[in-house]
C-alpha positions as CSV (number, residue, x, y, z in Angstrom):
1,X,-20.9,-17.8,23.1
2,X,-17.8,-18.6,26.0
3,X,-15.9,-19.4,22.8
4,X,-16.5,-16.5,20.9
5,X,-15.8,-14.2,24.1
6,X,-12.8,-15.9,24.8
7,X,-11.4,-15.6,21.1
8,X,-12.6,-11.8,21.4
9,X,-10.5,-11.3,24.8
10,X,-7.7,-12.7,23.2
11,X,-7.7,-10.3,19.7
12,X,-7.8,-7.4,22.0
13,X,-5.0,-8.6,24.1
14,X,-3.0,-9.3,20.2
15,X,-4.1,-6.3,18.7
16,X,-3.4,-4.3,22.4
17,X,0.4,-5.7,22.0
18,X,0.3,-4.7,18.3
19,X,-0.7,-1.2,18.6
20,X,1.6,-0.6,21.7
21,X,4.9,-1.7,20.3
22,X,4.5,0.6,17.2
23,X,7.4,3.5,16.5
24,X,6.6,7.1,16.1
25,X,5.5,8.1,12.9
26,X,3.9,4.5,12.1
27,X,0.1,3.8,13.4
28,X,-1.8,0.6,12.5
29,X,-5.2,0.7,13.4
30,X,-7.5,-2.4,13.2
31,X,-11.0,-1.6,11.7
32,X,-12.2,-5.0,11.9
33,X,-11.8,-8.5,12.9
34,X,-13.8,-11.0,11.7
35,X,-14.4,-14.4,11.9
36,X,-14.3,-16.3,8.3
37,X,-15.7,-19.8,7.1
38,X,-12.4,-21.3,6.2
39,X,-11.7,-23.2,9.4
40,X,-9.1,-21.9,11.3
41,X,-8.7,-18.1,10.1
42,X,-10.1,-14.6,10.7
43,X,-9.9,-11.5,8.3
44,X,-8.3,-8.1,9.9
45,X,-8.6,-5.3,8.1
46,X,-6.4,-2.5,9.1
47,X,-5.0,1.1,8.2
48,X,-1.8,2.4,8.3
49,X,-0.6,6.0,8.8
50,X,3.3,6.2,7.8
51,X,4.8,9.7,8.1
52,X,7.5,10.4,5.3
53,X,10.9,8.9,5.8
54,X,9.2,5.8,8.2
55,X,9.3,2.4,7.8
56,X,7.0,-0.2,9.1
57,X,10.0,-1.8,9.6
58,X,11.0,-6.0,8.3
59,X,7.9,-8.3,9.9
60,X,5.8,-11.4,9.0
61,X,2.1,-12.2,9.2
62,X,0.4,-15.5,9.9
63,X,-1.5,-15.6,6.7
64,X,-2.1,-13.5,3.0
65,X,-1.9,-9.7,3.1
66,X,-4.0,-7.8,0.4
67,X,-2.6,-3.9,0.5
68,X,-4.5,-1.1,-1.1
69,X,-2.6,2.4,-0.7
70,X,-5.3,5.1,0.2
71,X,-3.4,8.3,0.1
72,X,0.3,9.3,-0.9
73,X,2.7,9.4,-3.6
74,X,5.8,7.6,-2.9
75,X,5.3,4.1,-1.0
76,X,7.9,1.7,-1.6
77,X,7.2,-2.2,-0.8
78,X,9.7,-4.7,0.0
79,X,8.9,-8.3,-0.4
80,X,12.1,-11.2,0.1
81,X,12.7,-12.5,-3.3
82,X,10.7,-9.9,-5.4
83,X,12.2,-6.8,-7.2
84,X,10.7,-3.5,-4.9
85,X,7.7,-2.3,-5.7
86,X,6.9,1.8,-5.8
87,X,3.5,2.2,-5.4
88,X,0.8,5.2,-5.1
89,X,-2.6,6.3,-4.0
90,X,-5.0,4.1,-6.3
91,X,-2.2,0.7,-6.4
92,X,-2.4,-2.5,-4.9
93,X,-0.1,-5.1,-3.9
94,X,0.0,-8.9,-2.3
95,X,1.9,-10.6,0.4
96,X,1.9,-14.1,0.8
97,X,1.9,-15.8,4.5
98,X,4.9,-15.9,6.5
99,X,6.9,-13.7,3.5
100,X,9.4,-11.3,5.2
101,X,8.5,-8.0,4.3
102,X,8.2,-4.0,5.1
103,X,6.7,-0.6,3.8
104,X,8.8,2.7,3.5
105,X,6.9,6.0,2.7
106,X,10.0,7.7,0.4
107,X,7.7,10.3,0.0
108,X,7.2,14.0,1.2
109,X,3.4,13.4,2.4
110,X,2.0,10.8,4.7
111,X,0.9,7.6,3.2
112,X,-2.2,5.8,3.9
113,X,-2.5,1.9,3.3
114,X,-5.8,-0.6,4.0
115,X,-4.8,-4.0,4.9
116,X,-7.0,-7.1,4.7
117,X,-5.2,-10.0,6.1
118,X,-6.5,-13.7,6.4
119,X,-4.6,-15.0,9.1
120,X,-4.8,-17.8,11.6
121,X,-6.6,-18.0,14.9
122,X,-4.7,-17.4,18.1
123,X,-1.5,-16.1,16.1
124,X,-0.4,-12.0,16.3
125,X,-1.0,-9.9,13.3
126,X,2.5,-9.2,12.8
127,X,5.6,-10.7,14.0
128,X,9.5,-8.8,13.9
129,X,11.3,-10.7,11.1
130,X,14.3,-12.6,12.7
């Protein structure tokens, strides 16, 4: 139990950083955090509100991202090394760990995006790309 209060303290103090350094326009919300089997990771699932003409900006995360875009029309995803991706409500798409990357709603009404990540322990869900 000390363990699993200690590993709760520090999510909220991650997710606290995480939600306080976002822009205007851009808000990440966790939904969940939960501990997995594989040794070493937790799931996050998330959702994101991008206004039109924002950008989540270039960032990492510490393990896979599985996107699902909820709502809009015009969502544009950037991945290093892959060909940009336009997406709506209804597509998908798949980051892989530590993969430079960033959203951009092109569009004229606010996108909505769930995000299941599978990330390792102690690390932040998303890191600045350098």
């Amino acid at each position: 139990m000390r363990r699993s209060v200690g590993y709760g303290l520090c999510v909220a103090v991650v997710v606290a950083g995480v939600v306080g350094a976002q822009q205007t326009g851009f808000v990440r919300t966790v939904l969940q955090d939960q501990e997995l089997s594989v040794a070493d990771r937790h799931g996050v699932t998330t959702r994101a509100e991008i206004d039109p003409g924002i950008s989540s900006g270039r960032h990492t995360h510490p393990g896979e991202e599985l996107g699902y875009v909820a709502e809009g029309s015009a969502f544009q995803v950037l991945i290093d090394g892959k060909p940009p991706q336009m997406l709506k409500a209804g597509d998908v798409f798949f980051v892989p760990a530590n993969t430079v990357h960033g959203g951009k709603n092109v569009g004229t009404d606010k996108v909505k995006v769930i995000g299941t990540y599978f990330i390792e322990k102690g690390k932040p869900l998303s890191s600045p790309a350098k």
